[in-house]
PALOKE-991401 format. One line per field, with one value per residue (C-alpha): residue in one letter; chain; x, y, z. Coordinates in Angstrom, 1 decimal. Layout:
type = c(A|...);
mol = c(A|...);
x = c(X|...);
y = c(Y|...);
z = c(Z|...);
REM end
This chain:
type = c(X|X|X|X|X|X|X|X|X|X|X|X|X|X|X|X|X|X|X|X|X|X|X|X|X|X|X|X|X|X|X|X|X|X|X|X|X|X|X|X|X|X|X|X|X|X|X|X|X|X|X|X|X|X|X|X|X|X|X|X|X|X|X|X|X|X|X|X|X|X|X|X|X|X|X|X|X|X|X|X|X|X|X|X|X|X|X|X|X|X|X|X|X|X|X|X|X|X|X|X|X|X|X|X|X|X|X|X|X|X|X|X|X|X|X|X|X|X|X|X|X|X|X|X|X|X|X|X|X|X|X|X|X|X);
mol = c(A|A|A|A|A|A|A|A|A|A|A|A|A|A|A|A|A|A|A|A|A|A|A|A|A|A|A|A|A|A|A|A|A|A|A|A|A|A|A|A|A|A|A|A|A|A|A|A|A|A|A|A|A|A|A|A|A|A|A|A|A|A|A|A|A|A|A|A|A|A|A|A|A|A|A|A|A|A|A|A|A|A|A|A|A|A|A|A|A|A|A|A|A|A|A|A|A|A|A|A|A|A|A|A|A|A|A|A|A|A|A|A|A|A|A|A|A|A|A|A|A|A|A|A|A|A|A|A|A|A|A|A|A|A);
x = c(4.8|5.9|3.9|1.1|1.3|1.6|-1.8|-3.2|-2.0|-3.1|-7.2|-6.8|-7.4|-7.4|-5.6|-2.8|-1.3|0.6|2.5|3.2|4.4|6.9|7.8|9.5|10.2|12.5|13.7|14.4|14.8|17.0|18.3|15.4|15.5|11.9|9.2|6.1|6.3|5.7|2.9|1.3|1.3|0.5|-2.0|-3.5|-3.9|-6.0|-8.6|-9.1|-9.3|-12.6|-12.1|-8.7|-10.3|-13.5|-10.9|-8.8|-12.0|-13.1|-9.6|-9.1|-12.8|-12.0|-9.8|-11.8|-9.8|-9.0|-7.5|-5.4|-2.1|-1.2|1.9|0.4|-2.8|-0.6|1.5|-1.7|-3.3|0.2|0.5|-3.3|-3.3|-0.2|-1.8|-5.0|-4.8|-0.6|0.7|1.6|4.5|6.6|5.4|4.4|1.8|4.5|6.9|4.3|3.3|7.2|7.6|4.8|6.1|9.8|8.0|6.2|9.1|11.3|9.0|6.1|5.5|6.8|3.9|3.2|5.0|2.9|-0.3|0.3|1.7|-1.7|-4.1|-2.5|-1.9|-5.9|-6.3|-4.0|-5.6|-9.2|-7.9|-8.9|-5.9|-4.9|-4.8|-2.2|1.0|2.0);
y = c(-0.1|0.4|-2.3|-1.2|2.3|1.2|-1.2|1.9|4.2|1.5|1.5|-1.4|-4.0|-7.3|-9.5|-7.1|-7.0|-10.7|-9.3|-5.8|-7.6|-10.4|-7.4|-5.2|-8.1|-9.1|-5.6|-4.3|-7.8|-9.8|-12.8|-12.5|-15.6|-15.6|-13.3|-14.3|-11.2|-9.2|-11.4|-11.4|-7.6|-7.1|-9.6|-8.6|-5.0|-6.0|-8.6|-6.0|-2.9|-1.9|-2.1|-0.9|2.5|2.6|3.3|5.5|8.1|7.7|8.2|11.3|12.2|15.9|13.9|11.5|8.4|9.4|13.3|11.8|11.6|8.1|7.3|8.6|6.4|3.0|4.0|4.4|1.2|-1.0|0.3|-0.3|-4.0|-4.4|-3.0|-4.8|-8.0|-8.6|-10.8|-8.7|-11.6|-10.4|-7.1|-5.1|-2.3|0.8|-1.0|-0.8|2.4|3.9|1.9|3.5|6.6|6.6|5.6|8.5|11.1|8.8|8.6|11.4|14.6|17.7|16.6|12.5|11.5|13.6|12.8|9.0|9.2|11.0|8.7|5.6|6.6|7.3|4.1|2.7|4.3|2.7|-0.7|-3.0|-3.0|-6.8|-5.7|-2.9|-5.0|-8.9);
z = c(-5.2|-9.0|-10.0|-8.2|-9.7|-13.2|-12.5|-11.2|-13.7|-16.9|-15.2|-12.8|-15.2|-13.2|-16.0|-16.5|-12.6|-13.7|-16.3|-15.1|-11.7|-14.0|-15.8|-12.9|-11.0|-14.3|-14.3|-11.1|-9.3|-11.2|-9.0|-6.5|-5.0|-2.9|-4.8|-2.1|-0.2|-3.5|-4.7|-1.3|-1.2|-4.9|-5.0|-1.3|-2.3|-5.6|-3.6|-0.8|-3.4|-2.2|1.4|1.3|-0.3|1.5|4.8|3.1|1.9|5.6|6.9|4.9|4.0|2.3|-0.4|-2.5|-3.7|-7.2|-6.2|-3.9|-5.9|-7.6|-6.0|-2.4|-2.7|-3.6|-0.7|1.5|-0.5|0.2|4.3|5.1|3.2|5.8|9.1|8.1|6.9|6.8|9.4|12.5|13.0|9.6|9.8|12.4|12.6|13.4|11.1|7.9|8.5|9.0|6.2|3.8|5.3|3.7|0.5|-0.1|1.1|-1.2|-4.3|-3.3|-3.2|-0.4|2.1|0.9|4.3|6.3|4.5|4.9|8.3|8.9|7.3|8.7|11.9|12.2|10.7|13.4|16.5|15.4|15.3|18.4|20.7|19.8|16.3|17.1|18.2|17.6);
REM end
């Protein structure tokens, strides 16, 4: 999520996710042993950008993508590229979104947990049956 943020935050410049990703990953993961999950999400979220925000402005239609808040829309952008296109095996639909949920009460504002647990559970009840549980 910090990486994503700070890609967000600096205007989504493509070249700079590698170094802003080696950057926290050096800083706040020193000793990390296996980094594929984090360049699997970081990297997911980027190639599926548009689609990822095309559902979130149809899953929460009275806030356009850039007023919802920064942290909130990487939280959305990280739980949707899980319940979309993660693998159900690793992680599975109720456990991304519970999981994008304690991210924004952790690092969001007073009503980020109910906002995502809004949009992604919407998101969730449209999916095709197989596509909700492993």
């Amino acid at each position: 999520m910090q990486s994503l943020y700070e890609w967000d935050f600096s205007g989504k410049k493509p070249e700079l996710l590698k170094k802003i990703v080696e950057k926290n990953i050096k800083e706040f993961g020193p000793g990390l042993e296996d980094q594929t999950f984090i360049w699997q999400l970081a990297n997911g979220v980027v190639q599926n950008l548009s689609q990822i925000d095309k559902i979130i402005e149809k899953a929460a239609p009275e806030w356009p993508i850039e007023q919802i808040n920064i942290i909130d829309r990487n939280v959305l952008r990280i739980g949707l590229y899980e319940l979309l296109y993660g693998k159900k095996g690793e992680v599975p639909p109720k456990v991304a979104i519970n999981e994008a949920i304690e991210l924004a009460k952790t690092f969001g504002g007073e009503s980020s947990g109910k906002f995502i647990n809004g949009v992604l559970g919407t998101v969730y009840k449209n999916l095709e049956p197989s596509a909700q549980e492993p």
